[in-house]
C-alpha positions as CSV (number, residue, x, y, z in Angstrom):
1,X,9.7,-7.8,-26.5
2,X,7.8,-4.6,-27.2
3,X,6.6,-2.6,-24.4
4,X,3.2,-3.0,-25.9
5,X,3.5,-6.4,-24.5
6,X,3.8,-5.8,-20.9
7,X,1.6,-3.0,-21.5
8,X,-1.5,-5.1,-22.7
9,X,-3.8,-5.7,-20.4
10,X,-2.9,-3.3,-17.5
11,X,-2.5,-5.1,-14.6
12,X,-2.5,-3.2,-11.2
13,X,0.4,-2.4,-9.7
14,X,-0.3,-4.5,-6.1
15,X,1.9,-2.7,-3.3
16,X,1.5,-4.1,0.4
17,X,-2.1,-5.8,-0.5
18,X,-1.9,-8.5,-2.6
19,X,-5.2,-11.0,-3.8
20,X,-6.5,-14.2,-2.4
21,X,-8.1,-15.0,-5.9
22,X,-10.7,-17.8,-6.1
23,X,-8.8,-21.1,-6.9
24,X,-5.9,-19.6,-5.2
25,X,-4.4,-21.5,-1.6
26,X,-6.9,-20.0,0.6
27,X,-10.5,-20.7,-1.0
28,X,-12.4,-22.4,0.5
29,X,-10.4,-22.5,4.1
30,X,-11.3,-20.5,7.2
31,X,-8.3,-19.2,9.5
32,X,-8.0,-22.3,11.2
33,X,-7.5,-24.3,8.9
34,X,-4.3,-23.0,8.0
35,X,-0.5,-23.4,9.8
36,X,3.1,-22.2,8.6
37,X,4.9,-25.4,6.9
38,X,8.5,-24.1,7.3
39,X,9.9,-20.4,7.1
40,X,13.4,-19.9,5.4
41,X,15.4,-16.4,5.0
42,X,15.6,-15.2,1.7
43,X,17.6,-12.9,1.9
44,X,20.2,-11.8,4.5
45,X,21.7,-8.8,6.0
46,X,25.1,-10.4,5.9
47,X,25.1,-11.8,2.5
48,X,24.2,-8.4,1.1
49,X,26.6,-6.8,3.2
50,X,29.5,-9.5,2.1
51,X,28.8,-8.1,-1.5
52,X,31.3,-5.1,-0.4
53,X,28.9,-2.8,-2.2
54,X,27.8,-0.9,1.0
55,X,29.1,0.8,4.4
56,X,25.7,-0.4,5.9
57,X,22.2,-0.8,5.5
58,X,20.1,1.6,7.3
59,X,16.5,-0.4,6.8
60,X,15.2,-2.7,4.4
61,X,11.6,-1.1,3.0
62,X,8.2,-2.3,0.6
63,X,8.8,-6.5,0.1
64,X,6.3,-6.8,-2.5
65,X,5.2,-10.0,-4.6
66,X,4.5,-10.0,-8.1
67,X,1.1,-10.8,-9.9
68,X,2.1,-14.6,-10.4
69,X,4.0,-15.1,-7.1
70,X,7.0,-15.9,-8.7
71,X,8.8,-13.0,-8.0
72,X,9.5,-10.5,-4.9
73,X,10.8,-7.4,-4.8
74,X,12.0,-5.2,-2.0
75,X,14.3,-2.5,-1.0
76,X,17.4,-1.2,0.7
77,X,18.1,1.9,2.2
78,X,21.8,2.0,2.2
79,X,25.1,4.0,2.5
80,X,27.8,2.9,-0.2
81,X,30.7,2.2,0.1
82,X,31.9,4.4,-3.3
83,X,30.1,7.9,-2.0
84,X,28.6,9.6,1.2
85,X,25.3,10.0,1.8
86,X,22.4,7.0,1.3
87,X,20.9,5.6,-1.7
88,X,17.6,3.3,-2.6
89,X,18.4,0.2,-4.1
90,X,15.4,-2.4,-6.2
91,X,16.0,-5.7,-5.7
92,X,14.3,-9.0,-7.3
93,X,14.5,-12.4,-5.8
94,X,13.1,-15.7,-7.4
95,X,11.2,-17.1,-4.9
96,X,11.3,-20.4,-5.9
97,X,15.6,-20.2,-5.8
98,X,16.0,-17.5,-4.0
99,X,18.3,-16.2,-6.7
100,X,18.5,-12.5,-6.7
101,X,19.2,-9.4,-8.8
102,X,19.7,-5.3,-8.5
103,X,17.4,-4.3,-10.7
104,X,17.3,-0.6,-9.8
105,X,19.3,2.1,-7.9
106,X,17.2,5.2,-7.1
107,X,17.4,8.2,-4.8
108,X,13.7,8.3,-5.2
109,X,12.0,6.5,-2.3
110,X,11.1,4.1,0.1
111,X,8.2,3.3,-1.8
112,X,8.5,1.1,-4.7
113,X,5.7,3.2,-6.4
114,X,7.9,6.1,-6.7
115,X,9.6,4.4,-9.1
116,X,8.8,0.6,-10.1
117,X,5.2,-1.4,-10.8
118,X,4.4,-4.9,-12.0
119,X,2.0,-4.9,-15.3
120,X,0.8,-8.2,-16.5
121,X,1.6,-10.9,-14.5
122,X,5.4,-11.2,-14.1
123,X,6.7,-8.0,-16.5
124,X,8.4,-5.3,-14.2
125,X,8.6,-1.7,-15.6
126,X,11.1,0.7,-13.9
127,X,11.2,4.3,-13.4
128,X,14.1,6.7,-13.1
129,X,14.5,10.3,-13.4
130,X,17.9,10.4,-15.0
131,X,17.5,7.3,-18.1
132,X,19.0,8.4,-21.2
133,X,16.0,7.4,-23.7
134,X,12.5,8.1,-23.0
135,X,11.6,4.1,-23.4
136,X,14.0,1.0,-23.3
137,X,12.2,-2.2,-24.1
138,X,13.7,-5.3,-23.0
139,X,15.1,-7.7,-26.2
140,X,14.6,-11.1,-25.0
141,X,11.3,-12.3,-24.2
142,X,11.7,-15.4,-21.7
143,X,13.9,-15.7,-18.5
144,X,14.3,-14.1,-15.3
145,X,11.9,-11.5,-15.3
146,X,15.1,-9.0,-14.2
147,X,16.1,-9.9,-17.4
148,X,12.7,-8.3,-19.3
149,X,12.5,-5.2,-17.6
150,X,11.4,-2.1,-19.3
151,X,13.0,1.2,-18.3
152,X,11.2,4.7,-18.9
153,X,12.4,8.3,-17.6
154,X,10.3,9.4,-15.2
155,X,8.9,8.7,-11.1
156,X,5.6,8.1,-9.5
157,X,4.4,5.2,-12.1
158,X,0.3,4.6,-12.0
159,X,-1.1,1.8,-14.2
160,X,-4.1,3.0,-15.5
161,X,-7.0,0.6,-14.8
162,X,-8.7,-1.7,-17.3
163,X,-7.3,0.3,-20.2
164,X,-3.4,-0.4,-20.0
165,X,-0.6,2.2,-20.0
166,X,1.0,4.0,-17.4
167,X,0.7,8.1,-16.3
168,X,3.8,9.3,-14.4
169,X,5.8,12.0,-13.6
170,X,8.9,14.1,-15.3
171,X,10.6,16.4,-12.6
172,X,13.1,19.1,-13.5
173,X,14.3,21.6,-11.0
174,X,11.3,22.8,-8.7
175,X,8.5,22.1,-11.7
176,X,6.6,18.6,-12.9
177,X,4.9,17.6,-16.1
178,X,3.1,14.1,-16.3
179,X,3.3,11.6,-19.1
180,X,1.5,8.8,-20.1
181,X,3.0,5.7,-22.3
182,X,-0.4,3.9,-23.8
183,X,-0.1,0.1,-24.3
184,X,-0.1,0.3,-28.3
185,X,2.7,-1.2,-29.6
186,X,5.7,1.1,-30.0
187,X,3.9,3.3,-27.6
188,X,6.1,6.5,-27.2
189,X,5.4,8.7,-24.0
190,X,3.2,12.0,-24.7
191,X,2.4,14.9,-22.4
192,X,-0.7,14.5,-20.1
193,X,-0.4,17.8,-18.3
194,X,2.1,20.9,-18.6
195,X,1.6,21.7,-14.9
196,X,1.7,19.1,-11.5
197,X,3.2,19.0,-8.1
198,X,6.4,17.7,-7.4
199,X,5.5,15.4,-4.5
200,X,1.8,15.8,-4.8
201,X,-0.6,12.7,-5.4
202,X,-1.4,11.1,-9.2
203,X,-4.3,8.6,-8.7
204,X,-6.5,6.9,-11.6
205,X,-9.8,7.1,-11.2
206,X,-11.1,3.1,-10.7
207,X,-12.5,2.6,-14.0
208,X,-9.0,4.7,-15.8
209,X,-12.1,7.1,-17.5
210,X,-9.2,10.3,-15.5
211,X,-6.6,10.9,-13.6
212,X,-6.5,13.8,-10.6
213,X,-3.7,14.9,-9.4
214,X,-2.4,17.9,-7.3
215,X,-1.0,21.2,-9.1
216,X,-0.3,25.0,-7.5
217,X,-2.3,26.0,-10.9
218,X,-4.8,28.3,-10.5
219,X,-5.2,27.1,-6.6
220,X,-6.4,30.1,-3.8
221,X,-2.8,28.8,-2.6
222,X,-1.0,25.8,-1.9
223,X,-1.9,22.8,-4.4
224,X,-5.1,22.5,-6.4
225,X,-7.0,19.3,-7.7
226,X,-7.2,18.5,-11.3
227,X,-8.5,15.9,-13.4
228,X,-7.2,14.8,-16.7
229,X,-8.1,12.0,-19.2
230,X,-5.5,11.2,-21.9
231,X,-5.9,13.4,-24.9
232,X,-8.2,15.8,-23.3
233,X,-6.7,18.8,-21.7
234,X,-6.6,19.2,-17.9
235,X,-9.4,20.6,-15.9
236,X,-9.5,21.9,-12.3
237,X,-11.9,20.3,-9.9
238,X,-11.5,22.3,-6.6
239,X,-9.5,24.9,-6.2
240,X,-8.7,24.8,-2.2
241,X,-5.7,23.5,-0.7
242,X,-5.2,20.0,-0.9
243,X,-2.5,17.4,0.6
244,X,-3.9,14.1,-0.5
245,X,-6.9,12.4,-3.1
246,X,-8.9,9.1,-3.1
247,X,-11.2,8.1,-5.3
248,X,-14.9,6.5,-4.2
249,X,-14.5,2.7,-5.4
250,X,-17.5,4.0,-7.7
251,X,-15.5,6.8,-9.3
252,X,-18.3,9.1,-8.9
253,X,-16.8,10.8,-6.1
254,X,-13.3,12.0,-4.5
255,X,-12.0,12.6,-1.0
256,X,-9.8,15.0,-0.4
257,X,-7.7,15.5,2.8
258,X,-6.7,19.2,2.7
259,X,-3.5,20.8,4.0
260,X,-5.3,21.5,7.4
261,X,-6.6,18.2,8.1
262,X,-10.2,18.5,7.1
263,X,-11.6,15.7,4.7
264,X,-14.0,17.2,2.3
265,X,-16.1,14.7,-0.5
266,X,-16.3,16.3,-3.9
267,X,-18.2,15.4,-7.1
268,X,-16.6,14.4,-10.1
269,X,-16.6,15.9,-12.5
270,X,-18.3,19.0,-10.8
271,X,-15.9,19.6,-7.7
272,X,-19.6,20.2,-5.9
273,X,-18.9,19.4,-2.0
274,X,-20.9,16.7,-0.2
275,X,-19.3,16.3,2.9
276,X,-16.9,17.6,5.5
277,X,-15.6,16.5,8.1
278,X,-12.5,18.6,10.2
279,X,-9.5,16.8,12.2
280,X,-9.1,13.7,9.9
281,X,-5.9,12.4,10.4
282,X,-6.6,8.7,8.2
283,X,-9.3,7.5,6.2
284,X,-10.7,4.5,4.0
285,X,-13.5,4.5,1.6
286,X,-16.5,1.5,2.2
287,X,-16.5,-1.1,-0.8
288,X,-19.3,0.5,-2.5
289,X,-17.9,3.9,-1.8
290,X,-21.0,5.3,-0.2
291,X,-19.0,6.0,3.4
292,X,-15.8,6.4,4.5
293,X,-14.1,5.3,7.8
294,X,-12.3,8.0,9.4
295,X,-9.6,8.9,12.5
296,X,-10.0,12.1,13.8
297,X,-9.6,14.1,16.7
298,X,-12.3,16.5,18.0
299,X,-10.8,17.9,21.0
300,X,-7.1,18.9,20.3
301,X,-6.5,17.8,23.9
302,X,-8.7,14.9,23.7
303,X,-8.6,11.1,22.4
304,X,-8.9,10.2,18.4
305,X,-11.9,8.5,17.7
306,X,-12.9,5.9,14.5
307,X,-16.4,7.6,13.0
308,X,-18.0,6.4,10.2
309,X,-19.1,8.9,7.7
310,X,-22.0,8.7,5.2
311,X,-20.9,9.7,1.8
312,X,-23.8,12.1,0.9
313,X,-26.5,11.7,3.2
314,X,-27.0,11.1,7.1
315,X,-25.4,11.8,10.3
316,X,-21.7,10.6,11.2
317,X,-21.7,7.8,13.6
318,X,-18.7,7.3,16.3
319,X,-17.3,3.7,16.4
320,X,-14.6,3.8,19.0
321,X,-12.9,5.8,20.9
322,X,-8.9,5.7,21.7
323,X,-7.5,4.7,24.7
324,X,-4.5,7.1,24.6
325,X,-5.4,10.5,25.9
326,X,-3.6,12.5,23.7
327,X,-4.2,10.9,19.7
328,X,-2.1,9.7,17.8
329,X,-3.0,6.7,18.0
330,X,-5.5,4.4,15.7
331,X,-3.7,2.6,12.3
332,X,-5.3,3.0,9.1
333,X,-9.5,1.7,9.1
334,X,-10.4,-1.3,7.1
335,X,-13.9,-2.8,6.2
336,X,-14.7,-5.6,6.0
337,X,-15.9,-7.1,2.3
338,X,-19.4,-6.5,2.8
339,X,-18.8,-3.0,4.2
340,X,-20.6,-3.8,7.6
341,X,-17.9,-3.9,9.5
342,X,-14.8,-1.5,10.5
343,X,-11.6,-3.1,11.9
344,X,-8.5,-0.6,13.2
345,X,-5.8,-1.0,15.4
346,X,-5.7,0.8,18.7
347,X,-3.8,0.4,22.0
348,X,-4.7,-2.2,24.4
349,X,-4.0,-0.4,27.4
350,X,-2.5,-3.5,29.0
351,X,1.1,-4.0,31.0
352,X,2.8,-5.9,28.2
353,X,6.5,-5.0,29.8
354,X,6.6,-8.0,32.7
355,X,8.0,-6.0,35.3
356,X,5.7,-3.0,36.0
357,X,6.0,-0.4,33.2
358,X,3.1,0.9,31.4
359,X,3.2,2.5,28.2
360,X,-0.5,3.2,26.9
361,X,0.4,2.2,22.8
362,X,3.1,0.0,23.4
363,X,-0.1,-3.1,23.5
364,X,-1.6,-3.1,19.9
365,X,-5.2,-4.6,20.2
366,X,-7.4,-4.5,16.6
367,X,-10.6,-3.8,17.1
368,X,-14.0,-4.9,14.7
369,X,-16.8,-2.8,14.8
370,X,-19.9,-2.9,13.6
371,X,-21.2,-0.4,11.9
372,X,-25.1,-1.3,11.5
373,X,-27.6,-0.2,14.8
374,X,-26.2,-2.2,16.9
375,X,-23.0,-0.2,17.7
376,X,-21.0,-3.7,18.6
377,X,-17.6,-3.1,19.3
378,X,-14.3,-4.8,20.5
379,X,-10.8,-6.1,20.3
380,X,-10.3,-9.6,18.8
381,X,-9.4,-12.3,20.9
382,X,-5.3,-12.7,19.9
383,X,-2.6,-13.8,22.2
384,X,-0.1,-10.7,22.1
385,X,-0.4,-7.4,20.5
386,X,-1.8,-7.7,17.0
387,X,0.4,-5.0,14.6
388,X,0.6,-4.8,10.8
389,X,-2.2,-6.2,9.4
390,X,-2.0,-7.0,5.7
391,X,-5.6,-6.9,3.8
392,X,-6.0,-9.4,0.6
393,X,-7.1,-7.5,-2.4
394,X,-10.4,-9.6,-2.0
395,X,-11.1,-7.8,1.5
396,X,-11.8,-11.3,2.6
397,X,-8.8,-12.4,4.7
398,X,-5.8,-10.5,6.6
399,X,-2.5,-11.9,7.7
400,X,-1.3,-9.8,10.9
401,X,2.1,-10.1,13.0
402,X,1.4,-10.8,16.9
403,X,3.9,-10.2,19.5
404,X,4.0,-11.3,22.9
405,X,6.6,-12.3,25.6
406,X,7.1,-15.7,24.0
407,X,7.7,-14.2,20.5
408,X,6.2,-13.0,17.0
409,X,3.6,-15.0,15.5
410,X,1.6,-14.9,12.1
411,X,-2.0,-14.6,12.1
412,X,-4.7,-14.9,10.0
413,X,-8.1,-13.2,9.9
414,X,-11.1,-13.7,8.0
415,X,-12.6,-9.9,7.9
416,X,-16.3,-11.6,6.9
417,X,-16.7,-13.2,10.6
418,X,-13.8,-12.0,12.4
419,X,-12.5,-15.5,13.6
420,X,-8.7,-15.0,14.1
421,X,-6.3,-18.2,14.4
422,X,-2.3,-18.7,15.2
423,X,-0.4,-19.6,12.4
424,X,2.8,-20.0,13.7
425,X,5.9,-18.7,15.2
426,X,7.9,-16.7,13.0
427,X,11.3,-17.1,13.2
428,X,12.9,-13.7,13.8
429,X,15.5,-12.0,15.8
430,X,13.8,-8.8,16.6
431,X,10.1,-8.5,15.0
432,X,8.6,-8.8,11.9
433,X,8.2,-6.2,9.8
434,X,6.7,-5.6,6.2
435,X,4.4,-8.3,5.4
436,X,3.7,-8.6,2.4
437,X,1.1,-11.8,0.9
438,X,1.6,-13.6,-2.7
439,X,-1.3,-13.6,-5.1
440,X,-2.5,-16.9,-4.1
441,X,-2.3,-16.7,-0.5
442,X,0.3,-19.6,-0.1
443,X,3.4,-17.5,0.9
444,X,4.0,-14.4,3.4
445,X,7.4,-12.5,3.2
446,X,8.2,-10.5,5.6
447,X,11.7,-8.0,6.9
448,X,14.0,-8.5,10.4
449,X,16.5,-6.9,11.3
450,X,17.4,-6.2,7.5
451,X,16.7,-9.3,5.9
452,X,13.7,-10.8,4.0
453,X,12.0,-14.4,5.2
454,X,9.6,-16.1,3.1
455,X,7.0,-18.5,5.4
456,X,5.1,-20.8,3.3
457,X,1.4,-21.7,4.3
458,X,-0.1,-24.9,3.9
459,X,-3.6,-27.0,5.6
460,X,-3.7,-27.6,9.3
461,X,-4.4,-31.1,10.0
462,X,-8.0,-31.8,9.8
463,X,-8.5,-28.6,7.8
């Protein structure tokens, strides 16, 4: 099989969010109408450890599904047995035989973006710095989809939306070029820019018209933001030091966080500011990209607070306010799919130790506010403290782990009405970490104590 082949179409690389497409398991159902039908581990500490390939396993990162479900990937931060020092390894696993393969050992990481994405449904392209040719295409075109992997020299892989292809990025010594491989057959990889950041963000714009991306090029100092569009040369958009990039889900704008924490709204193309805002820690753009939900802190000495900003136009608007004194404290902001509403975790503020202790974060409530006149805040109604909530690609539903003296449960939220039911216990040793959700909403995977469970979802009784 060609590259052009997995290429064709350009399918999102779908890291940590993953859809709940119409048709899929979960149309048409509300929370509570849905239980876990049985849980099973994947894959095990032991059995990876019984392999005799490692010393130990320090943590187990990213489980991620691919586009048809059929397929999860995740990754191992480990110390080998054949050198010192710790390594990143890619693995696959069928999730139907929980069969499983190394597809990829890496020093790049914990992220799978740095150095792996899905294209297509099922076709997984891998990325490493040190591959002997530029592009290997896979020769077999059916079987285990280790088996069809493409291989390219490079890091930091970024599927180019609508269009096809992939922009990444070639690192030698203390300098970085990107590179783009278009989804024409025989597609060879081709400069995109002479100059970019080692570490610095690459992000497509939504419609793949550009790509920005950070470079010390002609910036006052630190790291610059450029745009680029393949076979044009580069162009710088603002000049000012910048740490990280977003694009407005309407492409007409980007955020950029700068190296001393203020978030600043530029015009593209045009790098004209519209907004600023100082002491951003996190932020989230609004569906139709004409706000943004932020976490800042005002007062150094002070609480974070969730605000909602206006793109362009109009006053900020405070949402909540932490509990903890001193920051440091909300998770990353969410809206829901319409954009009227702002959920975040926050700490509770309740005794969740059972015999006296009090530790202000240790009680994770998540919080839905509204973000209309009515200023209606508060924490959802969930039996434990609610932690890592996962957000279908839809923005309809979430799948969240909460904890409480009895154990770790699986919940599920629809972000439209923000009814919240129990799903189940999951079965885990410590907690669960790493959630990730399949394409069609039937399965959850998720990481304990260094090995990987799958739960699988079906109807509640009556639902």
């Amino acid at each position: 099989m060609v590259l052009a082949a997995l290429l064709l179409g350009g399918g999102a690389l779908q890291r940590l969010t993953t859809a709940s497409a119409d048709g899929g398991f979960l149309f048409g159902l509300s929370p509570a109408g849905v239980r876990i039908a049985d849980t099973r581990p994947a894959v095990t500490r032991d059995a990876m450890m019984a392999e005799g390939a490692f010393a130990d396993i320090l943590y187990v990162y990213d489980t991620l599904f691919s586009p048809d479900g059929k397929w999860l990937t995740y990754i191992v931060d480990a110390i080998p047995k054949s050198r010192a020092g710790h390594q990143y390894y890619v693995y696959m696993v069928d999730t139907a035989t929980d069969e499983r393969r190394l597809i990829l050992d890496t020093k790049t990481g914990p992220g799978l973006d740095c150095s792996f994405v899905w294209v297509g449904s099922d076709a997984p392209v891998l990325f490493r710095g040190d591959f002997a040719e530029e592009v290997a295409r896979p020769t077999t075109p059916s079987g285990p989809a280790w088996g069809r992997a493409a291989c390219v020299r490079g890091q930091d892989p970024r599927v180019r939306p609508g269009v096809g292809g992939i922009a990444f990025r070639r690192v030698s010594e203390e300098s970085a070029t990107l590179w783009f491989v278009g989804p024409e057959e025989g597609a060879e990889p081709r400069p995109l820019s002479g100059h970019a950041s080692v570490f610095g963000s690459i992000e497509w714009a939504p419609d793949g018209s550009r790509l920005a991306f950070l470079s010390p090029m002609d910036a006052e100092f630190g790291e610059a933001v450029w745009t680029v569009t393949p076979g044009e040369d580069p162009a710088l958009l603002w000049a000012l030091p910048a740490a990280e990039i977003a694009w407005s889900p309407n492409g007409r704008e980007l955020a950029v966080k700068t190296q001393s924490d203020e978030l600043v709204v530029v015009t593209v193309p045009g790098g004209g500011e519209v907004r600023r805002i100082e002491s951003v820690r996190t932020f989230t753009w609004s569906p139709d990209g004409s706000a943004l939900a932020c976490v800042y802190l005002p007062d150094v000495a002070g609480p974070e607070e969730l605000t909602y900003l206006p793109a362009s136009e109009g006053d900020p608007r405070r949402l909540l306010v932490s509990r903890v004194a001193d920051g440091w404290d909300f998770g990353v902001p969410r809206f829901g799919p319409d954009g009227s509403t702002v959920y975040v975790g926050g700490a509770g503020g309740q005794d969740v130790t059972g015999d006296g202790q009090y530790f202000p974060q240790a009680d994770r409530c998540l919080y839905r506010c509204d973000v209309g006149p009515s200023d209606a805040h508060g924490p959802l109604q969930v039996d434990g403290s609610a932690v890592r909530p996962v957000v279908s690609a839809d923005g309809r539903f979430a799948v969240m782990v909460v904890e409480s003296t009895e154990g770790s449960f699986l919940w599920g939220l629809d972000l439209t009405t923000g009814a919240a039911s129990d799903w189940g216990r999951a079965p885990v040793e410590k907690y669960a970490y790493e959630l990730a959700w399949s394409p069609d909403g039937s399965l959850i995977a998720y990481e304990d104590n260094c090995s990987v469970y799958i739960a699988r979802l079906a109807p509640a009784a009556g639902g």
